[in-house]
N, C-alpha and C positions, 0 to 999 in steps of 0.2 A: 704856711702860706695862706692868700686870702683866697676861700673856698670862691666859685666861678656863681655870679648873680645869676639868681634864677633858679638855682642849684637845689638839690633837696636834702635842705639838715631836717629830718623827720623826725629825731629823736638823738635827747642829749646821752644815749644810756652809750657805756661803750659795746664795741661789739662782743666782747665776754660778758658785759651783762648780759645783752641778750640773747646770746644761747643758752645764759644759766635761765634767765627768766623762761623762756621756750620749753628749754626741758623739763623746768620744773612745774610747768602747767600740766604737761601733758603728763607727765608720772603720778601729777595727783587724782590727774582722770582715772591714769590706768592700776592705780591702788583702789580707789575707790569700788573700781570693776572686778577687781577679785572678790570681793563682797558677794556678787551675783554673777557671775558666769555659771554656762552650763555644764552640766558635766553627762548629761545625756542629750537622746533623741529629742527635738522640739519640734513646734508643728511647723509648716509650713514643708519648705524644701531642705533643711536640717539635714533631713534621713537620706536622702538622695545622692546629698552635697556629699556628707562624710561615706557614702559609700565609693563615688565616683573619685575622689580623693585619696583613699587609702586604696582600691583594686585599679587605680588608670583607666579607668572608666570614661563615655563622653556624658556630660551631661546633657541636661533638657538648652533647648534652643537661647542663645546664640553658643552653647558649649561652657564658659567661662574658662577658659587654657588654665592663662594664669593661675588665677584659683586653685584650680585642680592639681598644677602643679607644685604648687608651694605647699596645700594641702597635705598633699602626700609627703613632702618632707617633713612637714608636722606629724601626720602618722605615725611615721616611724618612730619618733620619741620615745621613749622609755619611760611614762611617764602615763598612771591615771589610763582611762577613757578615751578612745577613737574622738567622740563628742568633745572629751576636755580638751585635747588634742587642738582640735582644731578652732575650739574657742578661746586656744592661748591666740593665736593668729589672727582672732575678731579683734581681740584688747590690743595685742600689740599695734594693729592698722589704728585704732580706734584712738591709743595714744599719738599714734605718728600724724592721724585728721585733727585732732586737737591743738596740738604743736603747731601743726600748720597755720589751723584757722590763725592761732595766735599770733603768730609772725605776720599772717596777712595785716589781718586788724593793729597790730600797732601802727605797721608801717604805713597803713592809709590816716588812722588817726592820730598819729605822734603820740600815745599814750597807752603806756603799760596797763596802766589802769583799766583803762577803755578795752583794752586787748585781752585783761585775762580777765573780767566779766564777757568778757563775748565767749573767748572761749570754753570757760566752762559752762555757762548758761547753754551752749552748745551739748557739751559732753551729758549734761544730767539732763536735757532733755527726754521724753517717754521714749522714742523713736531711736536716738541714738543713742541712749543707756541700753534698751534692749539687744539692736544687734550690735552693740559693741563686746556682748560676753555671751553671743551664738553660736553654731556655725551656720555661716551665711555668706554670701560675698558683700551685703552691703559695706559694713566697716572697711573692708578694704577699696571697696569706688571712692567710698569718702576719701579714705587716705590718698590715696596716688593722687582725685582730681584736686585735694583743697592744695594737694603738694607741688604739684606742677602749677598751678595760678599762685602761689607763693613764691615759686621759683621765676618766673617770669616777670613779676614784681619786681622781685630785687633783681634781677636783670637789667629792668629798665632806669634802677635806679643806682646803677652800682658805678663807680667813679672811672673803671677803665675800660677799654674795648674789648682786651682779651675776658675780662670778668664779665662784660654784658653778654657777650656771643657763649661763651660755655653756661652760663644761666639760662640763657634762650635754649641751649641745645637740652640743657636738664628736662629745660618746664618740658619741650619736644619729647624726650624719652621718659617722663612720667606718664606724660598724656596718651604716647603710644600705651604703656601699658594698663593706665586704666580703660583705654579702648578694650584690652587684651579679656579685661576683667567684665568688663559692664557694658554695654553700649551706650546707657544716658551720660557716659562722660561725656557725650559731644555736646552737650548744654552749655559745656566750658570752652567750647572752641572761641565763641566769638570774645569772649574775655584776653583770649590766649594773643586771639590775633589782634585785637587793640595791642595789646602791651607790646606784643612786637613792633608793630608797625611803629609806635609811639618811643621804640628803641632806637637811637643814632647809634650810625655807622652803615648804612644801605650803599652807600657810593664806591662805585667801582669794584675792582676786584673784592677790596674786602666784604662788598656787599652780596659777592657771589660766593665766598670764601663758607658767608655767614651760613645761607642757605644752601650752601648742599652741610654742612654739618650738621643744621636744625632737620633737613630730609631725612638725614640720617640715622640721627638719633629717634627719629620718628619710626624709621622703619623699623631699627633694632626695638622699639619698646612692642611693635606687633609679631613678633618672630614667634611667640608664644600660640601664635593662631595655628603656627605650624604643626604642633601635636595633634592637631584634629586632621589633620591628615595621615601623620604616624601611626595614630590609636589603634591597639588592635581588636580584629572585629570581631574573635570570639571574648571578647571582655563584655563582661554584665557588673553594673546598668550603664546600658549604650543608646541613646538616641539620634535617631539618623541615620545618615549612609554618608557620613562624611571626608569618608577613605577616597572619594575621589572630587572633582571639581565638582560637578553639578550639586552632589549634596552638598558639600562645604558652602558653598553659596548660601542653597535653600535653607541650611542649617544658620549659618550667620546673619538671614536677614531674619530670623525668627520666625518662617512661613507656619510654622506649626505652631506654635504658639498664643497661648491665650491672650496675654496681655503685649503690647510694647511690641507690636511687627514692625518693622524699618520700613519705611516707602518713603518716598517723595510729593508723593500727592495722594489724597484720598483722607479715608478716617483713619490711616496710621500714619499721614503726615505729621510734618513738623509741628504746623500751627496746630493739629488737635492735643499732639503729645506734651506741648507745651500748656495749651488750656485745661488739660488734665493736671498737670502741675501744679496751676496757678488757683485751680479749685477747691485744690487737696492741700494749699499754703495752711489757710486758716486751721482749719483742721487739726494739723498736724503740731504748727507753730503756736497757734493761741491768739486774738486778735490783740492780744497787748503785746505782745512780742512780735506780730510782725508789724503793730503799728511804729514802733522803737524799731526795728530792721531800715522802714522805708523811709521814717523821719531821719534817722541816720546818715543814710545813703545820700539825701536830699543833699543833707549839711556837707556831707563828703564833696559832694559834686559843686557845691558851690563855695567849699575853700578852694577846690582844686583849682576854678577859675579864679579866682579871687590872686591865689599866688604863683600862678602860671608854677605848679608845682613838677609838668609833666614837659614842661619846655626843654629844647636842648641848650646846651650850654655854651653860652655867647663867647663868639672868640675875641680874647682880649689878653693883654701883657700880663694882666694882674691875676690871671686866671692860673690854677693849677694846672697842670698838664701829668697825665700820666708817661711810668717811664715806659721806654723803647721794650718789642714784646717780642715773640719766636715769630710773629705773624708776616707776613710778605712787607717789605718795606712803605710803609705810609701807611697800614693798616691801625695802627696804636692812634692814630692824629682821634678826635673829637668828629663824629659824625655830621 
């Protein structure tokens, strides 16, 4: 049938290409990272991490659950090194951020090509080659947030109602748990919530249906915070008193903390933590990389007007319609 004008064919590749292309980016990252992964103590918070990890420990300020969670089931492995241990866990996140970016970036650019030069220029980058074979939790912020704005992408772009609303509710429960993990996921919020809003199907029931599921899955991706009040408090290394409310609190806005306190206003607000950010681009990226990032974006943003690529989908005879769904009656129709 003839696809609905306005509609987004982003790419002619079929959908088995593009998981083979997806995976096969992100495996050549995560081969390339057995090359140099750790298999000891590194500086920074390393020592700390794999201790709190393998004894269920809390860690330094905001705790990172998550982390410490999955950590310790890395631990346990049979396998090498506490250290290598948990730097199988950097590679694996490190592959699953790369994957992602790469799914982003086709699907904004229509090109494979385009996609997996983003992608790995990403991966071999100095910053995230490093903590991609550490133990750290960055590689894993990376993963859940580039995964969740990936996942809400193809939400918005996905042909049926039941397939947009369970994408939305994914990117929701990645995002819960890169919360769980980091706190600058929230960087990704305002991405998360364009794509939402720029999602049809908000009307009526279905529209209430949508959002308590995306709540939902929101809440389940932070359940992980829950540990830090479980933890027990003769375990070493503990920071905090976060066995009851007040310190959980104190503990999750980072009071104690050097870098990155959570506030609302001041010099740990948003707009400094942001200007921090924006300062430490060049730096980090290189000024030919991020001049190519923002020349990019430009061009993105002005096909996207160009082909009303984000439109919803005009109702008409000739349009496809998706089939009838488990969802309450009239929920499947076009938003």
């Amino acid at each position: 049938m003839q696809p609905c004008p306005g509609g987004t064919q982003h790419s002619t590749m079929t959908p088995r290409g593009r998981w083979v292309g997806t995976l096969a980016v992100g495996l050549l990252a995560g081969v390339a990272l057995t090359a140099t992964h750790a298999e000891s103590i590194q500086a920074g918070d390393s020592g700390e991490l794999v201790a709190v990890a393998c004894r269920l420990g809390v860690a330094h300020p905001p705790g990172y659950p998550l982390y410490t969670l999955l950590g310790h089931a890395f631990c346990r492995l049979p396998w090498s090194t506490a250290a290598a241990r948990l730097s199988l866990l950097s590679m694996l996140s490190m592959v699953l951020a790369v994957a992602s970016l790469f799914a982003l970036a086709r699907r904004l650019s229509r090109s494979a090509a385009a996609a997996t030069v983003a992608a790995l220029a990403f991966a071999f980058a100095p910053v995230a080659w490093r903590y991609g074979g550490l133990p750290e939790v960055v590689a894993l912020h990376l993963a859940l947030t580039l995964a969740s704005v990936a996942a809400a992408l193809a939400a918005q772009q996905a042909p049926t109602q039941v397939r947009r609303s369970g994408g939305l509710a994914l990117a929701a429960l990645g995002f819960g748990l890169a919360l769980s993990n980091h706190p600058t996921a929230l960087l990704a919020l305002p991405l998360l919530v364009a794509a939402a809003i720029a999602t049809p199907g908000w009307r009526g029931r279905c529209g209430w249906l949508r959002a308590a599921g995306i709540l939902g899955a929101l809440v389940g991706g932070l359940t992980p915070y829950l540990y830090l009040l479980a933890a027990r408090v003769e375990t070493v290394p503990r920071w905090g008193e976060t066995q009851h409310w007040a310190g959980f609190v104190h503990h999750l806005l980072r009071r104690d903390a050097a870098t990155l306190p959570l506030a609302l206003v001041g010099p740990a607000g948003p707009s400094s933590t942001l200007g921090a950010f924006a300062v430490a681009l060049p730096a980090q990226l290189g000024w030919v990389l991020l001049g190519a990032a923002l020349a990019g974006t430009i061009l993105l943003l002005a096909d996207g007007v160009r082909r009303r690529s984000f439109a919803p989908c005009q109702r008409s005879s000739a349009c496809w319609r998706p089939s009838p769904s488990r969802w309450p009656r009239g929920c499947a129709a076009w938003g």
